[in-house]
BAGUPA-572746 format. One line per field, with one value per residue (C-alpha): z, x, y; residue in one letter; residue number from 1. Coordinates in pm, 1 decimal, decimal comma. Example, Ala and Ser with C-alpha at 12.3 -4.5 7.8 and 13.67 -1.06 7.14 Angstrom:
BEGIN
z: [780,0	714,0]
x: [1230,0	1367,0]
y: [-450,0	-106,0]
resn: [A	S]
resi: [1	2]
% end
This chain:
BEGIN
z: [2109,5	2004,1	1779,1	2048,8	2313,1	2061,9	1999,7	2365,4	2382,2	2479,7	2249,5	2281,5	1990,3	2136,2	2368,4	2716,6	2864,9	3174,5	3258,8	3599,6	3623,3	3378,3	3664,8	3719,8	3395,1	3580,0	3755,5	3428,1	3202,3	3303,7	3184,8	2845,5	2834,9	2931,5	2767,3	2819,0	3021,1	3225,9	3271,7	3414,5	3619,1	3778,1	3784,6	3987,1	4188,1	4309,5	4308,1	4608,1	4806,4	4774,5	4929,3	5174,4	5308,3	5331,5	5567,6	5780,8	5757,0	5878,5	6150,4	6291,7	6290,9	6428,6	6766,3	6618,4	6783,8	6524,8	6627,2	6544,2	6186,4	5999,9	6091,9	5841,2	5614,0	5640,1	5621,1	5292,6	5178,5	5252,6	5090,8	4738,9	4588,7	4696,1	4436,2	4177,3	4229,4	4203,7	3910,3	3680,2	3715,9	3899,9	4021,1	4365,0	4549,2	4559,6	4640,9	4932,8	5052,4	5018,6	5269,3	5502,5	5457,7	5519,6	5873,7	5991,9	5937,2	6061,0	6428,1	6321,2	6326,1	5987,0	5819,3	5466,6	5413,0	5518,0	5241,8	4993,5	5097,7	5028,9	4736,7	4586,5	4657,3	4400,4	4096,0	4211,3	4346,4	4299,3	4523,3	4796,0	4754,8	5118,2	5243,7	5039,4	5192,1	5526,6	5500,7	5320,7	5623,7	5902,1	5768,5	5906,2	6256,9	6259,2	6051,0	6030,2	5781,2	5608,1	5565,7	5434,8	5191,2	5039,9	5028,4	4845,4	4609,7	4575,8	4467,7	4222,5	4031,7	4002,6	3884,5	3624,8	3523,2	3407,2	3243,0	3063,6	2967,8	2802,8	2646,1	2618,8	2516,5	2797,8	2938,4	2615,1	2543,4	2893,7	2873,3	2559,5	2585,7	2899,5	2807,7	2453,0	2248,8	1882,6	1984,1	1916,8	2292,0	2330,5	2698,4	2794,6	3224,2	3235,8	3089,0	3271,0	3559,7	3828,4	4133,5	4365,8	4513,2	4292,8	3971,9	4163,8	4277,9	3855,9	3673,7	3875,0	3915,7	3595,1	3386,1	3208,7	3433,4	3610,2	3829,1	4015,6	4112,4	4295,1	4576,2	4737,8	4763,0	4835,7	5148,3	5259,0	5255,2	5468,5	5706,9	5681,4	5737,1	6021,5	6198,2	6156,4	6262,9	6615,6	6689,3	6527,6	6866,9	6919,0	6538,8	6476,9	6112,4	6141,5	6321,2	6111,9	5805,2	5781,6	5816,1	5584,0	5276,0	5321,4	5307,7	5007,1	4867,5	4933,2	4822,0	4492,2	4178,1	3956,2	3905,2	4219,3	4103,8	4272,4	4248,0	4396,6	4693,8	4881,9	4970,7	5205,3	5390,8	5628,7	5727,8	5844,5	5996,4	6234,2	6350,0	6336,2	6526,5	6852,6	6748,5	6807,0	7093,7	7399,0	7618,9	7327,2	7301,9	7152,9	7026,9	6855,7	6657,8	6550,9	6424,7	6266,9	6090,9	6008,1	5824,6	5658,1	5466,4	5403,3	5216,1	5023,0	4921,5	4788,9	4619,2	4420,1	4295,3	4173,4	4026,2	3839,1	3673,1	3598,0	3348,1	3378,0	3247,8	3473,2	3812,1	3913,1	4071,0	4315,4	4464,8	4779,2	4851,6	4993,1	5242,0	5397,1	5402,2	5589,1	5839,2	5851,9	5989,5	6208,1	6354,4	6466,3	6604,1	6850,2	6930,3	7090,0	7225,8	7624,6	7849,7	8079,7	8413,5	8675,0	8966,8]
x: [22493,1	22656,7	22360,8	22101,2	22278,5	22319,5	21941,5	21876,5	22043,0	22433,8	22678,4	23002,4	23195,6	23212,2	22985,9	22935,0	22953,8	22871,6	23181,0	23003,9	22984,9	22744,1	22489,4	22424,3	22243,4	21929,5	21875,1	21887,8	21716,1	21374,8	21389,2	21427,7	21067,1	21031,9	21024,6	21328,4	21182,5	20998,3	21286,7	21467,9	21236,8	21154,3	21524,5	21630,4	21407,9	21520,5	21848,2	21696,8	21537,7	21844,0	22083,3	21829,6	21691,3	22102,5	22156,0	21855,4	21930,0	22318,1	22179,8	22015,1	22260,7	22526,4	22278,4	22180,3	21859,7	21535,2	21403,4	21732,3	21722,9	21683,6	22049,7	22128,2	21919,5	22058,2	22423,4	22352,4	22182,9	22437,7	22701,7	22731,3	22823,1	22500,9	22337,0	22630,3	22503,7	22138,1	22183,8	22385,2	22192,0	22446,7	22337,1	22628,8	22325,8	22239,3	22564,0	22528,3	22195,8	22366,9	22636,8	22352,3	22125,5	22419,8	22471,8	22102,7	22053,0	22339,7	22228,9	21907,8	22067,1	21943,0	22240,1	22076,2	21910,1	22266,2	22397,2	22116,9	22178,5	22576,9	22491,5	22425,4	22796,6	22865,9	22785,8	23110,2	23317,8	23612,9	23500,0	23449,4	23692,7	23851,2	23441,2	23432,8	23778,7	23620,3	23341,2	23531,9	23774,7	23484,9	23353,0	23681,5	23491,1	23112,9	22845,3	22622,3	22930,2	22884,6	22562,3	22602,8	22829,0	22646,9	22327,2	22488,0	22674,9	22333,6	22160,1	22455,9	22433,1	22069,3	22088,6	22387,8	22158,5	21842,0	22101,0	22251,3	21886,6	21836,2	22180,7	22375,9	22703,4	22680,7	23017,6	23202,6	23076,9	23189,9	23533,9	23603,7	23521,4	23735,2	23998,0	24011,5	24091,6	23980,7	24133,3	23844,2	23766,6	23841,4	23788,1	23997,3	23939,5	24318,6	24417,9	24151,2	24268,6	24011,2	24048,5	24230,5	24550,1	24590,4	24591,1	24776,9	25070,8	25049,9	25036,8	25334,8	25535,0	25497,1	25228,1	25222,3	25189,5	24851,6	24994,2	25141,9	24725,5	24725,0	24930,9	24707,6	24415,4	24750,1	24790,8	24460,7	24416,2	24708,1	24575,4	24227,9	24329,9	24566,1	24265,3	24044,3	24314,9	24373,3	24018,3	23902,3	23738,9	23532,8	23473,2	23182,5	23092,4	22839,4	23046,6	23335,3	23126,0	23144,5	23556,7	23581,4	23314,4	23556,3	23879,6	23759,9	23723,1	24078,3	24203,5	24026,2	24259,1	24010,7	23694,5	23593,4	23484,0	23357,0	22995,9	23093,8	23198,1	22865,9	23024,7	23187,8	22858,6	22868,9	23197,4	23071,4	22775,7	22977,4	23126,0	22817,5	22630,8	22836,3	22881,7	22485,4	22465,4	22274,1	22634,3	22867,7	23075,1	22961,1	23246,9	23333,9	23002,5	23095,9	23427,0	23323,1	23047,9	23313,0	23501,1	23206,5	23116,3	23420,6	23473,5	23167,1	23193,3	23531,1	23457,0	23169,8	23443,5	23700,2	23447,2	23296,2	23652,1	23760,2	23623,9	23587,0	23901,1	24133,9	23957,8	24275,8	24343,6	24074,2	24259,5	24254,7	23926,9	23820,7	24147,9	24048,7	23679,1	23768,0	24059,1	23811,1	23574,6	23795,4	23993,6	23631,9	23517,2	23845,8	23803,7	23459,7	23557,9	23410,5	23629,7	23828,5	23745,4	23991,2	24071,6]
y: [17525,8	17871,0	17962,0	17895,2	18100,5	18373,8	18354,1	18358,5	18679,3	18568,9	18742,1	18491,1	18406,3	18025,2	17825,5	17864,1	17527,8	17367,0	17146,0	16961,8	16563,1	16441,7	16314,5	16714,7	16729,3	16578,2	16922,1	17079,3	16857,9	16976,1	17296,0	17224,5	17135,8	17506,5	17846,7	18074,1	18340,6	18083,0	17849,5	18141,7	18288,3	17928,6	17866,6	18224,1	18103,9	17795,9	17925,0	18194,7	17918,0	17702,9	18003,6	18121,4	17750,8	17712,2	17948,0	17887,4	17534,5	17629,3	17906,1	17623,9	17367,9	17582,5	17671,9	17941,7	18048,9	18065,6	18369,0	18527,9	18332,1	18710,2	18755,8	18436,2	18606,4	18930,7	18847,7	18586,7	18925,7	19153,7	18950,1	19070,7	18740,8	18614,7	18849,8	18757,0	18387,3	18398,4	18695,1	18512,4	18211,9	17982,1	17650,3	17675,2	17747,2	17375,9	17304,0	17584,4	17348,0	17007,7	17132,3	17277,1	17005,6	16748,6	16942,6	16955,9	16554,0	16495,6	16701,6	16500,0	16188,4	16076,4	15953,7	15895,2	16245,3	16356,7	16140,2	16262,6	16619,0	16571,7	16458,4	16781,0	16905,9	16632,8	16929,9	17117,3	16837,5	17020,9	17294,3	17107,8	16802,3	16875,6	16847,1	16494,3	16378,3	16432,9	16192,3	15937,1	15939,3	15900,2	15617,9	15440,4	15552,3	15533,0	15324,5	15644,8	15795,0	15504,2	15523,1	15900,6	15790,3	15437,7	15686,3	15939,4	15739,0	15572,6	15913,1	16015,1	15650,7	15677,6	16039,4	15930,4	15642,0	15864,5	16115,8	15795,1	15683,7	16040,6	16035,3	15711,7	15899,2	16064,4	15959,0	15914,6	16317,4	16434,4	16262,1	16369,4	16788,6	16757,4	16578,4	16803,8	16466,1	16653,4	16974,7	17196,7	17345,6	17687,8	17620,4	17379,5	17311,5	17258,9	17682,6	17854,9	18065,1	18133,9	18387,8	18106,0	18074,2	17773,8	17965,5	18243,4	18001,1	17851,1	18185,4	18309,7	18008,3	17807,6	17915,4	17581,5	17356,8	17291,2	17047,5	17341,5	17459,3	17134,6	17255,1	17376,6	17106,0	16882,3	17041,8	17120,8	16739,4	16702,5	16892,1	16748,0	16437,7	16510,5	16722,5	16433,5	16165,5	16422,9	16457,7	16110,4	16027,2	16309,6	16424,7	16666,5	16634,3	16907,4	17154,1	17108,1	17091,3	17487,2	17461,9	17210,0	17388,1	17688,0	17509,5	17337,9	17644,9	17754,2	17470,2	17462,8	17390,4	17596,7	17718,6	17863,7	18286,7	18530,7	18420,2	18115,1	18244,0	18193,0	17830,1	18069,0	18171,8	17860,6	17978,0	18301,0	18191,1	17952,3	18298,1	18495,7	18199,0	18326,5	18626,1	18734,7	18546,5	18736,2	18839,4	18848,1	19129,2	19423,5	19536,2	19253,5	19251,5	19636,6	19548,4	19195,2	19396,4	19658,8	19365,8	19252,4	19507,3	19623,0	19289,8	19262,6	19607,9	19497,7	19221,7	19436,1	19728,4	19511,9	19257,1	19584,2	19671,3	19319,1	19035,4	18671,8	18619,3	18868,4	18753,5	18607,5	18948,9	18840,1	18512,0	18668,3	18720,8	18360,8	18336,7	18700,8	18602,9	18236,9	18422,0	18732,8	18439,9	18262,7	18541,9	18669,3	18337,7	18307,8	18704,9	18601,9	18304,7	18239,9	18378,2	18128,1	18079,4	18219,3	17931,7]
resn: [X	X	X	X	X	X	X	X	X	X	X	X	X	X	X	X	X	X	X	X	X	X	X	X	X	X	X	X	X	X	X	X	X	X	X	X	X	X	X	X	X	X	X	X	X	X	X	X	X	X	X	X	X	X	X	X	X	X	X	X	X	X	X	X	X	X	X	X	X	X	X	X	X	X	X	X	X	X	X	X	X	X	X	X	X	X	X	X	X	X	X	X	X	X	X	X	X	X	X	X	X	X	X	X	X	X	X	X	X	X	X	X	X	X	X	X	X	X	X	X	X	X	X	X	X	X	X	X	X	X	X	X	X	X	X	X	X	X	X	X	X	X	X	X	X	X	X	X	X	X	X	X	X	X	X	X	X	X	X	X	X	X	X	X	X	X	X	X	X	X	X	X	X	X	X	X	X	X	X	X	X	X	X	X	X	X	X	X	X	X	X	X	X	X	X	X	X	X	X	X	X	X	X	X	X	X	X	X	X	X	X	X	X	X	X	X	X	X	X	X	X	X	X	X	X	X	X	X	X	X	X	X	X	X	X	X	X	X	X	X	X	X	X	X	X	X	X	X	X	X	X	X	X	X	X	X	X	X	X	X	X	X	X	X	X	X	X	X	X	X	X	X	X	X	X	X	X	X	X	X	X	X	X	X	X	X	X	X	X	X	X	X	X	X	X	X	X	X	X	X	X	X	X	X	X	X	X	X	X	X	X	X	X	X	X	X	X	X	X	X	X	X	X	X	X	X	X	X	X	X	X	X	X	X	X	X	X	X	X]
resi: [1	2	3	4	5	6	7	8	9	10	11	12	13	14	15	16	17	18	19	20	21	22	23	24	25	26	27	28	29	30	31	32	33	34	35	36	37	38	39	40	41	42	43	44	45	46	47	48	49	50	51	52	53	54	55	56	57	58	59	60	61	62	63	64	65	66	67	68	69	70	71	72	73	74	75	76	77	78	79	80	81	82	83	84	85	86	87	88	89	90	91	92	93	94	95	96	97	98	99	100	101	102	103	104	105	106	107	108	109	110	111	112	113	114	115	116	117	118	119	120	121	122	123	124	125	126	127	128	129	130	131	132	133	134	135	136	137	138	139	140	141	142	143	144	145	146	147	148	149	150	151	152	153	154	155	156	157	158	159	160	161	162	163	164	165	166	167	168	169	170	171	172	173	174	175	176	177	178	179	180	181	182	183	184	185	186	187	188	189	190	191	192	193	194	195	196	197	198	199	200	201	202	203	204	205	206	207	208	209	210	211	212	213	214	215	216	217	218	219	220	221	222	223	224	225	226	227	228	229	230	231	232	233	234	235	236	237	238	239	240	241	242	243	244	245	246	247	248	249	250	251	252	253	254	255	256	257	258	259	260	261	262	263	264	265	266	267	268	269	270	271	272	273	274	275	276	277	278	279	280	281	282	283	284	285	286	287	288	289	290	291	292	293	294	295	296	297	298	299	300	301	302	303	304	305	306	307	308	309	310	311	312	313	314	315	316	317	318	319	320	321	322	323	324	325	326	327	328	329	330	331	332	333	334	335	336	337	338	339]
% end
């Protein structure tokens, strides 16, 4: 693997792996049939229809109106991990569009395209584990969560099955680079510290212990499930969708960088949504976009003076983007009427 990324170009010293489930290979397996430069070009490209049908998708979803849809565009746009994402070739775009697609057939009432849409978050599970948690619990309420979840275990076994047929080792290969049983990974899942408050809380706490970047996802599932348990009767999977994609993120034990962070755009479009309403405040637009840019302009000078390996200093960038998000959501909330 080493010597054909080094001929593609890639100067590492070891191999750049992809450590998602095994059934992702069957997005990727394609493009080996496929020159380099074409396999890239047709792959950027997905990756750009992926983010930008996301947000639409999400505008939508969230009441957003479509002839204000450019403002989706514009913030996806204007949110510099975006263009980390789609440059570097990342494939959390179609994890973007399986969150988005879950919440527009869910609005459209069509359970199992919400269940094959979620089935894309299923190549990052653990960046959106809280999302998963979510519509495991709902199925205790409603047959259509059932439904979502049969269909989209349905579309990840028949996925793991062709990847199986192509490579019968499959499983035994994935368990065993994971799990580091010869001892020859440099990149072991377990040491890597990515820019979350996971790695944070384990690099300052007890640096050999990755039990301790569980904390986080611990909790946010506490409070998933007691949100869900409160509100059980009148649940909204779509509307919390957006909550629950960001949270994930939070919560994330590793692996969630900086390009990455557009799992974080549905969480600023459910602000946004109200945000650009006709009668919201225009103040509050000025200072949300204030915020915004501020942030992204953030994240791009300290990602331009840090490496892959240092982007721990960035573990608070997700928390200010989801508070950022929330904070501006309750600041335009309706006024109350006065008896």
């Amino acid at each position: 693997m080493l010597e054909i990324q080094n001929a593609a170009g890639m100067s590492n010293d070891v191999p750049v792996m992809m450590w998602h489930p095994p059934w992702t290979l069957l997005v990727v397996l394609p493009f080996g049939l496929l020159s380099l430069s074409t396999g890239c070009l047709i792959w950027t490209y997905i990756q750009m229809g992926s983010v930008f049908g996301a947000v639409d998708l999400t505008w939508r979803a969230l009441g957003g109106t479509p002839d204000r849809r450019w403002i989706a565009w514009g913030l996806a746009i204007a949110f510099s991990p975006t263009i980390f994402a789609i440059a570097t070739g990342q494939v959390t775009g179609m994890c973007l569009l399986g969150v988005a697609g879950f919440m527009a057939a869910t609005r459209a009432n069509r359970p199992m395209l919400a269940g094959a849409a979620a089935a894309l978050t299923a190549i990052k599970p653990h960046l959106l584990a809280l999302f998963g948690l979510a519509l495991v619990l709902d199925t205790v309420r409603t047959s259509a969560a059932r439904k979502v979840i049969l269909t989209g275990a349905a579309v990840l076994g028949a996925a793991l099955l062709v990847v199986i047929a192509f490579d019968p080792a499959i499983l035994s290969q994935y368990s065993a680079a994971v799990t580091d049983r010869d001892g020859t990974n440099p990149y072991k899942v377990t040491d890597i510290l990515s820019p979350t408050a996971g790695s944070y809380l384990r690099a300052n706490l007890a640096p050999g212990s990755f039990a301790v970047a569980l904390v986080p996802l611990m909790v946010g599932s506490c409070v998933v499930v007691g949100a869900w348990w409160a509100r059980r009767k009148t649940w909204d999977s779509a509307r919390a969708a957006p909550w629950l994609a960001g949270g994930s993120f939070l919560a994330a034990p590793y692996g969630a960088w900086i390009y990455d962070l557009v799992l974080m755009l549905p969480v600023i479009l459910a602000a946004a949504v109200p945000l650009f309403a006709r009668g919201a405040r225009p103040r509050a637009r000025l200072l949300a976009a204030a915020w915004y840019v501020g942030v992204s302009a953030g994240i791009i000078a300290l990602t331009s003076r840090t490496t892959t390996h240092d982007q721990i200093v960035m573990w608070w960038v997700a928390p200010t983007v989801f508070v950022g998000s929330a904070l501006t959501l309750w600041a335009n909330r309706p006024a109350r009427a006065v008896a």
